[in-house]
N, C-alpha and C positions, 0 to 999 in steps of 0.2 A: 881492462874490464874483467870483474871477475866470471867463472865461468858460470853461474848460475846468476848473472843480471842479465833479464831479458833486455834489446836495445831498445825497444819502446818506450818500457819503464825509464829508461836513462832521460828521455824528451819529454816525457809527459808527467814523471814524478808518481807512475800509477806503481800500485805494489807488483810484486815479483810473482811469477807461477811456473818458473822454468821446474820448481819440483815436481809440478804435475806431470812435466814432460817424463823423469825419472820415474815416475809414479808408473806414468804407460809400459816402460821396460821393463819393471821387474813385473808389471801384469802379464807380459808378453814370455817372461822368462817363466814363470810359476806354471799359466795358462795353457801356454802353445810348446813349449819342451818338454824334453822326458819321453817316460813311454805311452804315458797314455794321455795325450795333450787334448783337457776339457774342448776348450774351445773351438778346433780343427770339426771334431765330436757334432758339436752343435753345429755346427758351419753344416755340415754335409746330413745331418738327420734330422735339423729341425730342432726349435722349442715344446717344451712340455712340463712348463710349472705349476708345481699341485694350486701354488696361490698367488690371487692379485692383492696386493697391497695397495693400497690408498695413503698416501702420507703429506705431509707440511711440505712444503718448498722448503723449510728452514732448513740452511746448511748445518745447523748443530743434530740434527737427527735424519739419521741416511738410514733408510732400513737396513740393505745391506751388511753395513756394519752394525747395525744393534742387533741382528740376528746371527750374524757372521753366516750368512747365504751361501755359496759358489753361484757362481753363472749359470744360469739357466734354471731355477730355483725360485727366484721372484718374477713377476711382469709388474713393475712397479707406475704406477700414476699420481704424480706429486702435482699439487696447486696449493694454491693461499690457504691456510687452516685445513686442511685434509675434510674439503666439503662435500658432500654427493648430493645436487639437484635433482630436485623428481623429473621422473621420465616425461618428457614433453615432445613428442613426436614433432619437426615441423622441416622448414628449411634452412632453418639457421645453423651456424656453426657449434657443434656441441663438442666439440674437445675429451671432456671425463664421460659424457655418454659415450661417445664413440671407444674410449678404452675400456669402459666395463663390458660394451659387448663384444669387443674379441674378443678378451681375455674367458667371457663368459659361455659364450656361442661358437667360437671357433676353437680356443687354446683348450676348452672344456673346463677350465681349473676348478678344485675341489672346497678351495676356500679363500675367501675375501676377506681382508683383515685393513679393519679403518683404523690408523694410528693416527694420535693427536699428543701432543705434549702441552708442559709447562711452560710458560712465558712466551705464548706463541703472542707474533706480531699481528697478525691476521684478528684473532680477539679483542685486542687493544684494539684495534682500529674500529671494531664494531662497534664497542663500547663509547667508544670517543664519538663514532656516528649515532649510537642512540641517545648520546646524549645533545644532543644538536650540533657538533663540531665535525661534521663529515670530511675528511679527507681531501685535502685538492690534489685529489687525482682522479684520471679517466676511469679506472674501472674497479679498483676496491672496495670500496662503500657499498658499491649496490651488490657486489659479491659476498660481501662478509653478511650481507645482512642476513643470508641461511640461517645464520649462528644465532644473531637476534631471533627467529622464528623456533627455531630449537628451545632455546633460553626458555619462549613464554611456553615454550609446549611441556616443559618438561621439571623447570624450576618451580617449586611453589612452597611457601611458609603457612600457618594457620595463626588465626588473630588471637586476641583473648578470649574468645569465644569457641575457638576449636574450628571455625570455618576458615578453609583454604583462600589464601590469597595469592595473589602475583610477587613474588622475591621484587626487589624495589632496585632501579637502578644504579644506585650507591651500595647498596649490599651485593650487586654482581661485581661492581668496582674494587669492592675487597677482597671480591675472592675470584678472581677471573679464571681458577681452575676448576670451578662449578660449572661454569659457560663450556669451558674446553670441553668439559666429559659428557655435557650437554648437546653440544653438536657432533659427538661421538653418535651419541646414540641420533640424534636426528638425522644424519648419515646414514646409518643403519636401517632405520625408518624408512626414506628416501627410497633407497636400494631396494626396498620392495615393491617399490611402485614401478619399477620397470619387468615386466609379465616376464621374460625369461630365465631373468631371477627367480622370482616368485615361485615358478615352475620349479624352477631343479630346486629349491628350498625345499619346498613343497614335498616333493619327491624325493627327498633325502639325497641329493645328491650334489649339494651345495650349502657349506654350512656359514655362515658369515659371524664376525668377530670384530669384538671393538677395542682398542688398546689405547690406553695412555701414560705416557712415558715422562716421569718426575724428572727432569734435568737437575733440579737441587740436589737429590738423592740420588739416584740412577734407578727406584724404583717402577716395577711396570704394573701399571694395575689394567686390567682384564678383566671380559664378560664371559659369564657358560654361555656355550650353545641355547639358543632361541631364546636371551635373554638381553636386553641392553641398557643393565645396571651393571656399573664397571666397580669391580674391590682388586683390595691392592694384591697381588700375586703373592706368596709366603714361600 
């Protein structure tokens, strides 16, 4: 057997991750050796990252590496389409509620930054559910549908008359990076409806940022401060 074939994969035909295992050692060699070993660092003082990042599950965009971080530098919160639900107080399980208010209320951090890219899957799906073809699965559809509510809040064309209308759902179809940059900002929206936020905004002492990241190009395009129209970064 060679020495990077996991024995699982050997039965079950699944792909290999023993490089991940190599991955851990040279983290462990970079991190934890030397003289001044980051890691050990944090272990014994704590975290204290300026910013929470919000990002896609998608394996093609890890913040981490598209900022190139160290540890202890992000507190990152990844789900389907890098969504943020308004604040809804109750007893349910809130998952990305409950990471924005550590990161917000306890870690203190100075800036929240929503990243969204190109050819997210999380979009398609929404797309495909606003079109009547919702997903047979348990729980995407009614998730993605934030993005749908962005979409109308945010998308709009003018007719031949110069009055505002609704973008039509075959015209998001062709551009589904209109949607992505769309629930960027309806994220950012979101984020203010939770009062802690609000406050330290408010108060200058939390600034929030919306990014989205061109996978075709490797272009990022980004919003200024208190604003959540996103242009391409120069």
């Amino acid at each position: 057997m060679d020495s990077h074939e996991s024995p699982a994969c050997g039965h079950t035909g699944c792909r290999d991750i023993s490089h991940l295992l190599d991955g851990i050692r040279h983290f462990r060699e970079r991190f934890y050796q030397g003289e001044h070993p980051l890691m050990r660092n944090l272990a014994e003082h704590g975290q204290f990252p300026p910013a929470l990042v919000i990002s896609c599950s998608d394996s093609r965009v890890d913040p981490g590496l598209l900022t190139g971080a160290d540890p202890g530098q992000l507190f990152v919160l990844r789900n389907v389409a890098n969504l943020v639900p308004p604040h809804e107080p109750d007893h349910r399980y809130h998952g990305t509620g409950s990471a924005i208010e550590y990161a917000v209320r306890d870690l203190k951090v100075d800036h929240i930054i929503v990243i969204g890219h190109a050819h997210c899957g999380g979009i398609k799906a929404m797309l495909s559910t606003a079109g009547g073809d919702k997903p047979a699965r348990d729980y995407i559809g009614d998730w993605v549908s934030m993005a749908l509510d962005a979409s109308k809040l945010y998308l709009s064309e003018t007719d031949e008359n110069g009055q505002p209308r609704k973008v039509s759902l075959e015209r998001l179809r062709e551009n589904p990076g209109l949607v992505e940059r769309a629930a960027i900002a309806g994220s950012l929206r979101n984020l203010m409806t939770y009062p802690w936020v609000r406050e330290r905004v408010e108060a200058g002492n939390l600034v929030l940022h919306g990014w989205w990241f061109d996978l075709d190009t490797g272009d990022l395009w980004i919003t200024e401060p208190g604003s959540e129209q996103l242009m391409p970064l120069i």
